[in-house]
C-alpha positions in Angstrom: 202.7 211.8 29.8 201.9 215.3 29.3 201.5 217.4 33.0 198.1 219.2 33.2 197.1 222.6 34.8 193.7 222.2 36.8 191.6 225.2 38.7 188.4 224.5 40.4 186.6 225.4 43.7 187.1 222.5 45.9 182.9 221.6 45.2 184.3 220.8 42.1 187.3 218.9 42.1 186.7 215.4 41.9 187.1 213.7 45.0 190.0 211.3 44.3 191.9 214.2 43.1 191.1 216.2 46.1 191.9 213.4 48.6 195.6 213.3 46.2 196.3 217.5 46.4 195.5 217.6 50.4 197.5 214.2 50.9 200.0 215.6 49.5 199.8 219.2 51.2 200.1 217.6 54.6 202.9 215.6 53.7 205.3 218.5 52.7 203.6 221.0 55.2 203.7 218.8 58.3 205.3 215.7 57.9 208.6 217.1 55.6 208.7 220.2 57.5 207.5 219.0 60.7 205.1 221.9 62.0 202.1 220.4 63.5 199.5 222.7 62.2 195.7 222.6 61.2 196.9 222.5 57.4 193.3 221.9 56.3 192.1 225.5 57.6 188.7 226.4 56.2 190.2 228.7 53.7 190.0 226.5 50.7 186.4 226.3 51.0 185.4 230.1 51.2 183.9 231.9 49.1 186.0 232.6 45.4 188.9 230.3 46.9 190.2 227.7 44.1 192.7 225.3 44.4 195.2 225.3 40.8 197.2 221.6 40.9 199.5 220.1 37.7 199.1 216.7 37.6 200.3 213.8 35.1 197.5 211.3 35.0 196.4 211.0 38.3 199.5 211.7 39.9 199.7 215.2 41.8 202.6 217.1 41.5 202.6 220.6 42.8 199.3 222.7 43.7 198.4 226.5 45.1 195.6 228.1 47.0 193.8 231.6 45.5 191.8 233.2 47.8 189.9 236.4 47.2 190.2 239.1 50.1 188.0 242.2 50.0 191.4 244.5 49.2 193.6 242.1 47.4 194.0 238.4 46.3 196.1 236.1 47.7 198.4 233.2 46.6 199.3 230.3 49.3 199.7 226.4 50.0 202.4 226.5 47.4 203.5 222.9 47.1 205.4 220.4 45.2 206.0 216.6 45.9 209.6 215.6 46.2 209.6 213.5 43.5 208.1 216.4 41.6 210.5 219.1 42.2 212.9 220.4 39.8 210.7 220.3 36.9 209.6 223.9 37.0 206.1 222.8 37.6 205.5 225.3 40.9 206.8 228.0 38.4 204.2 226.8 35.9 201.4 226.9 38.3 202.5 230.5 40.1 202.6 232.0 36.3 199.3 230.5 35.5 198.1 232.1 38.8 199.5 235.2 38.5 198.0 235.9 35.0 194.7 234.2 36.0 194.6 236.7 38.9 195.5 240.3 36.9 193.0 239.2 34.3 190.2 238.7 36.9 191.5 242.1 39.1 193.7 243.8 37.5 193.7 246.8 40.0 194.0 244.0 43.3 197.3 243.1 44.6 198.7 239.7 45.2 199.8 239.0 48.2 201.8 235.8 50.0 203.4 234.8 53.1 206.5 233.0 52.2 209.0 231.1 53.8 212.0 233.1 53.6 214.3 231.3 51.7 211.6 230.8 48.9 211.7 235.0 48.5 213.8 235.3 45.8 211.6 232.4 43.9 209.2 234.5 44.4 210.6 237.6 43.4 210.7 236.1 39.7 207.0 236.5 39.6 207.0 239.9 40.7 207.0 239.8 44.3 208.8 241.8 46.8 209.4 241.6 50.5 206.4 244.1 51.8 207.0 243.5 56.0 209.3 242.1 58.6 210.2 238.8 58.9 208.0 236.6 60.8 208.1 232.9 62.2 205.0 230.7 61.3 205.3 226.9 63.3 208.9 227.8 63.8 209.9 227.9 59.8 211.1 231.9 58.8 208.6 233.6 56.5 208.2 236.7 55.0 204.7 238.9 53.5 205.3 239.2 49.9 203.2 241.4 47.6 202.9 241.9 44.0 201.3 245.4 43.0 199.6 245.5 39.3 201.2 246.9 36.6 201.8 250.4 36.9 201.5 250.7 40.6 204.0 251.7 42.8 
């Protein structure tokens, strides 16, 4: 079975599908990584926020957050399920993003918080470490930012 790309706003993901991508965010946010956190935030249902998920039939097996911010965009909630990983489908989805994002604002900057041993993943989509090291729920993270073309 062929694994699908999917963006929507979460008005408009169907409801089994969005039960699936926030199950599955809360089992590798808190329950793998154990940090007791409000993982369901608010942020996915602001305004220009869209949730991007690959799935094989109904079966979820990575997803992202987009949110617009007045000065930049941002990319977050990066997540694959374990039996998932490996494939290269977070790659897919963060390339899909990424071009989704400089089409729509070319000018904007992408920026991410990332957990630090996840920087150099991250640095294949052109990312770079922007600020010190921080520690979110105990886990090491770093800002990332990716400036658009031709921007120093």
């Amino acid at each position: 079975m062929a694994v699908t790309l999917h963006r929507a706003p979460v008005a408009g993901i169907p409801p089994l599908a969005l039960y699936r991508i926030l199950w599955m965010r809360v089992s590798v946010f808190v329950v793998e990584q154990q940090a007791a956190y409000p993982e369901i935030d608010g942020r996915d249902i602001e305004p220009g926020a869209e949730l991007m998920w690959a799935s094989e039939g109904d079966d979820v097996l990575a997803t992202l957050r987009v949110l617009r911010e007045p000065a930049n965009t941002r990319i977050g909630r990066v997540a694959t399920a374990p039996h998932a990983r490996g494939r290269g489908i977070a790659a897919d989805l963060m390339r899909a993003a990424v071009a989704h994002l400089d089409a729509e604002a070319p000018g904007l900057p992408i920026l991410l918080d990332a957990q630090e041993h996840l920087a150099d993943w991250y640095g294949r989509f052109g990312f770079v470490v922007s600020g010190v090291p921080f520690a979110e729920d105990g886990i090491p993270h770093v800002p990332m930012r990716r400036d658009p073309a031709g921007v120093a």
